[in-house]
C-alpha positions as CSV (number, residue, x, y, z in Angstrom):
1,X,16.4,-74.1,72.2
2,X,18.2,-76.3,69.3
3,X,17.7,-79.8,69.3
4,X,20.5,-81.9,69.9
5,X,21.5,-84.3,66.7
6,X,21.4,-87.9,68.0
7,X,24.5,-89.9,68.3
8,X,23.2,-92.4,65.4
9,X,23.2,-89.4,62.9
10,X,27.0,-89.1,62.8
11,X,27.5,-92.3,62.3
12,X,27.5,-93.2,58.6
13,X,26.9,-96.8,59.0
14,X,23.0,-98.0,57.5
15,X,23.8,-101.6,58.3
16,X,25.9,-104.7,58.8
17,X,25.2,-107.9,57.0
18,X,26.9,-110.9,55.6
19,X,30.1,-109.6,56.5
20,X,29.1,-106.2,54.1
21,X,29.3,-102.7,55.9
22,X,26.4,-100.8,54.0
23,X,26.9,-97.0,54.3
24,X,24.0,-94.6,54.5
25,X,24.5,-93.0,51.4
26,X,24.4,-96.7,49.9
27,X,28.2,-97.4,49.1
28,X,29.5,-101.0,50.9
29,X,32.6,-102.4,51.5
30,X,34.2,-105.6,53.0
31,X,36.8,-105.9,55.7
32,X,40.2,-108.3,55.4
33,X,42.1,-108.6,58.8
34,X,45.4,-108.6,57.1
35,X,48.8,-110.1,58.6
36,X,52.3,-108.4,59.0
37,X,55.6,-109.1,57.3
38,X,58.6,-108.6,58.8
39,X,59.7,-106.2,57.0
40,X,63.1,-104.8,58.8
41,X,64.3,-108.3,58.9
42,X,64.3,-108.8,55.4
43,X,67.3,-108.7,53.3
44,X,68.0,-105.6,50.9
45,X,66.8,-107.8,47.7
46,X,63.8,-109.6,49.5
47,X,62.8,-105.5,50.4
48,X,62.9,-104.6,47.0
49,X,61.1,-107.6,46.1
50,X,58.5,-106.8,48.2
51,X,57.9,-103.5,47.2
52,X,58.5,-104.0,43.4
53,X,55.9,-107.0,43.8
54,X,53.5,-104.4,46.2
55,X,53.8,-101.7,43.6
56,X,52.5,-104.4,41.0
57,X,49.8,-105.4,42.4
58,X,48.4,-101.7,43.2
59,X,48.9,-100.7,39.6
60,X,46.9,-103.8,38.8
61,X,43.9,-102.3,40.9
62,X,41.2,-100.1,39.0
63,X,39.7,-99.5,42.3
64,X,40.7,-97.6,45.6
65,X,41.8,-99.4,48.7
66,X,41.8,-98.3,52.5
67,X,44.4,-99.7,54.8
68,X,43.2,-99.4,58.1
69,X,45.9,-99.9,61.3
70,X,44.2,-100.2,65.0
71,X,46.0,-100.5,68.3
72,X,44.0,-101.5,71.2
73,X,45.2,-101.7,75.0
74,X,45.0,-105.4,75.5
75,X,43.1,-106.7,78.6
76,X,45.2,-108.3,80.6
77,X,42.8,-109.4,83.5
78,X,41.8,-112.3,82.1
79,X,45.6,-113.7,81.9
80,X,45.8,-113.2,85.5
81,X,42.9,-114.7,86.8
82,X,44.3,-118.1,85.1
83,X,47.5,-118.0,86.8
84,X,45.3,-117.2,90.0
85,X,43.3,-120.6,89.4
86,X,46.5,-122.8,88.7
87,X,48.5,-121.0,91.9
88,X,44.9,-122.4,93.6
89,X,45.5,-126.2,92.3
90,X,49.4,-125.8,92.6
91,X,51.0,-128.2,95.4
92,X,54.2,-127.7,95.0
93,X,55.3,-125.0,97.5
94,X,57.7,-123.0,95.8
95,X,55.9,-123.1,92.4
96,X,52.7,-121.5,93.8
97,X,55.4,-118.8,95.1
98,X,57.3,-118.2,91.6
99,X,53.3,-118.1,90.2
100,X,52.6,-115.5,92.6
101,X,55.9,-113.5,92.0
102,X,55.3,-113.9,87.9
103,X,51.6,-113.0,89.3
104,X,52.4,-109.5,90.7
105,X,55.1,-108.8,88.3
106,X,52.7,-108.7,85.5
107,X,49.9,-106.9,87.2
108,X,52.9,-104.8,88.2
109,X,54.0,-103.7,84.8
110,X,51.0,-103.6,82.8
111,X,49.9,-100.6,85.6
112,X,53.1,-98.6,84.3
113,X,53.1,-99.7,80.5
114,X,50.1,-99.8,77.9
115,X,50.2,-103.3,76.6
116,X,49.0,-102.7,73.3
117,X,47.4,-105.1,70.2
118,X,47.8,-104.0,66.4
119,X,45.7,-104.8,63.9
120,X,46.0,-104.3,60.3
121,X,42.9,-104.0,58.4
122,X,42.0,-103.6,54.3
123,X,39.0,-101.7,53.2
124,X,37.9,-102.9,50.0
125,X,35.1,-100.2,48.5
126,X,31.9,-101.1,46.1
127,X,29.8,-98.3,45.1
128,X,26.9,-99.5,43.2
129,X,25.7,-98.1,40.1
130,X,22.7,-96.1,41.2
131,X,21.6,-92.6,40.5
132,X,21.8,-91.3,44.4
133,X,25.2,-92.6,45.1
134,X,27.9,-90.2,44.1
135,X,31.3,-91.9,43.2
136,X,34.3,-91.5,45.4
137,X,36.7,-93.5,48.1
138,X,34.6,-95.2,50.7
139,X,36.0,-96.5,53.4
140,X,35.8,-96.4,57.1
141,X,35.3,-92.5,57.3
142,X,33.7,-91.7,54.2
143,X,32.9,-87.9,54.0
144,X,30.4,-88.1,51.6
145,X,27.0,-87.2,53.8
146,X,23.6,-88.5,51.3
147,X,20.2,-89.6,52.3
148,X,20.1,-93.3,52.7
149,X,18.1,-95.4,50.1
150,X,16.0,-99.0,50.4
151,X,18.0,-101.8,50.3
152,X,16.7,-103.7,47.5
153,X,17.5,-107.8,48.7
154,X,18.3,-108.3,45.1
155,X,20.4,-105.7,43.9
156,X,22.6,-106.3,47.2
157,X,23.3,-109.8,46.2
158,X,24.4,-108.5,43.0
159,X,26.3,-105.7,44.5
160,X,27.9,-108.3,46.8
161,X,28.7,-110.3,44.5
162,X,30.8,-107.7,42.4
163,X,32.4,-107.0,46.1
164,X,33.4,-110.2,46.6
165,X,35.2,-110.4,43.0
166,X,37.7,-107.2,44.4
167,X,37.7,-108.9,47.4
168,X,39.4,-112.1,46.3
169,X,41.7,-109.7,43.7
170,X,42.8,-108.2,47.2
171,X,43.4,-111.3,48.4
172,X,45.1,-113.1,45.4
173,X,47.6,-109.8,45.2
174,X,48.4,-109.7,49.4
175,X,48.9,-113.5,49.3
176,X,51.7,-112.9,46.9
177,X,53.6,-110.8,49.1
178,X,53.1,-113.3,51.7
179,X,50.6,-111.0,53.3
180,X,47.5,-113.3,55.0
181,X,44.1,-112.1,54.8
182,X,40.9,-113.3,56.5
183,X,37.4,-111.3,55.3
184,X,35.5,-110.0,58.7
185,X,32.4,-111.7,59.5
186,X,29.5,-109.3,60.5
187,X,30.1,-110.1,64.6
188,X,33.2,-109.0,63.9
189,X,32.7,-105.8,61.8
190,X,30.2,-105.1,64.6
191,X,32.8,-105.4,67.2
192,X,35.6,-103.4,65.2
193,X,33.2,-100.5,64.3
194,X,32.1,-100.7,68.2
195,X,35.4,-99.6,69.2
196,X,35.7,-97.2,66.5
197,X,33.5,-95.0,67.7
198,X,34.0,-95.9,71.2
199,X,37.2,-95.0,71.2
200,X,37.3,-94.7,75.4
201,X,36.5,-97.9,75.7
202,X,39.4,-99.8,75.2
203,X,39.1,-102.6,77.7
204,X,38.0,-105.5,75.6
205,X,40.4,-107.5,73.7
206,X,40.1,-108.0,69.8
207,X,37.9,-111.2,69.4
208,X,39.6,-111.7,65.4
């Protein structure tokens, strides 16, 4: 009888610190929870000036770049059991009854209609220079499959360092466009890549 691969094995993650995803096959990268733009409500000249200033700023990369887009169904439970402690404290008669109305209403629509939460999410990719890692795009579903090699503490905090360099080009580049960016810590890389691969359970909301 074949033994079944365990779950671990399909997962190409080796490890999570310092807000650094290292991959089995040795390659890292560094999340950036990025912001959105209103883009449709821009005028035809600030459009164009986005996306001449976007275009810039790609060509200006010598390295590959993931953007990453999650939507979640958002929790509401926790919403509702607030209103149910201030309908509990409220006195005044028929503002404990328009809190229960709003109550039901909302319990009432979020049964019929996902309430969803987007993120928006920028891989940034370091492969360091080592014989067993083979170049290419890392990112959040790297195809690569390699044996995984020690982590030297050294060498990591040189890798990290080059990282953190593309990092804050990323970050210099978005900020131009008016795009913010805030680097994932590892409690919240943990969390994200949780729900990656979990995608069923979608009842938590997004604690970044």
């Amino acid at each position: 009888m074949p033994v079944k691969n365990a779950t671990q094995q399909f997962v190409p993650i080796r490890d999570i610190r310092d807000g650094v995803v290292i991959l089995k096959n040795g390659q890292m990268c560094m999340l950036l929870l990025a912001s959105s733009i209103n883009f449709a409500f821009k005028s035809l000249e600030e459009q164009e000036a986005i996306l001449s200033q976007f275009q810039a700023f790609l060509n200006t990369l010598d390295f590959s770049l993931q953007i990453y887009i999650q939507s979640r169904r958002l929790d509401i439970r926790p919403y509702l059991e607030i209103l149910k402690e201030r309908e509990s404290i409220q006195h005044n008669d028929l503002m404990r009854i328009q809190l229960r109305e709003y109550i039901d209403f909302i319990r009432s629509f979020t049964t019929e209609v996902d309430i969803m939460a987007k993120s928006f999410f920028v891989v940034v990719p370091y492969t360091p220079t080592i014989a067993d890692v083979k170049s290419g795009i890392s990112g959040l579903f790297p195809t690569q499959k390699s044996k995984s090699t020690p982590i030297n503490e050294a060498k990591f905090a040189e890798d990290r360092t080059q990282l953190e360099q593309r990092v804050s080009i990323v970050e210099q580049g978005l900020g131009r466009l008016g795009v913010r960016t805030i680097p994932l810590g590892t409690d919240e890389l943990i969390e994200l890549y949780y729900h990656i691969f979990n995608p069923e359970d979608m009842s938590n909301a997004p604690k970044y």
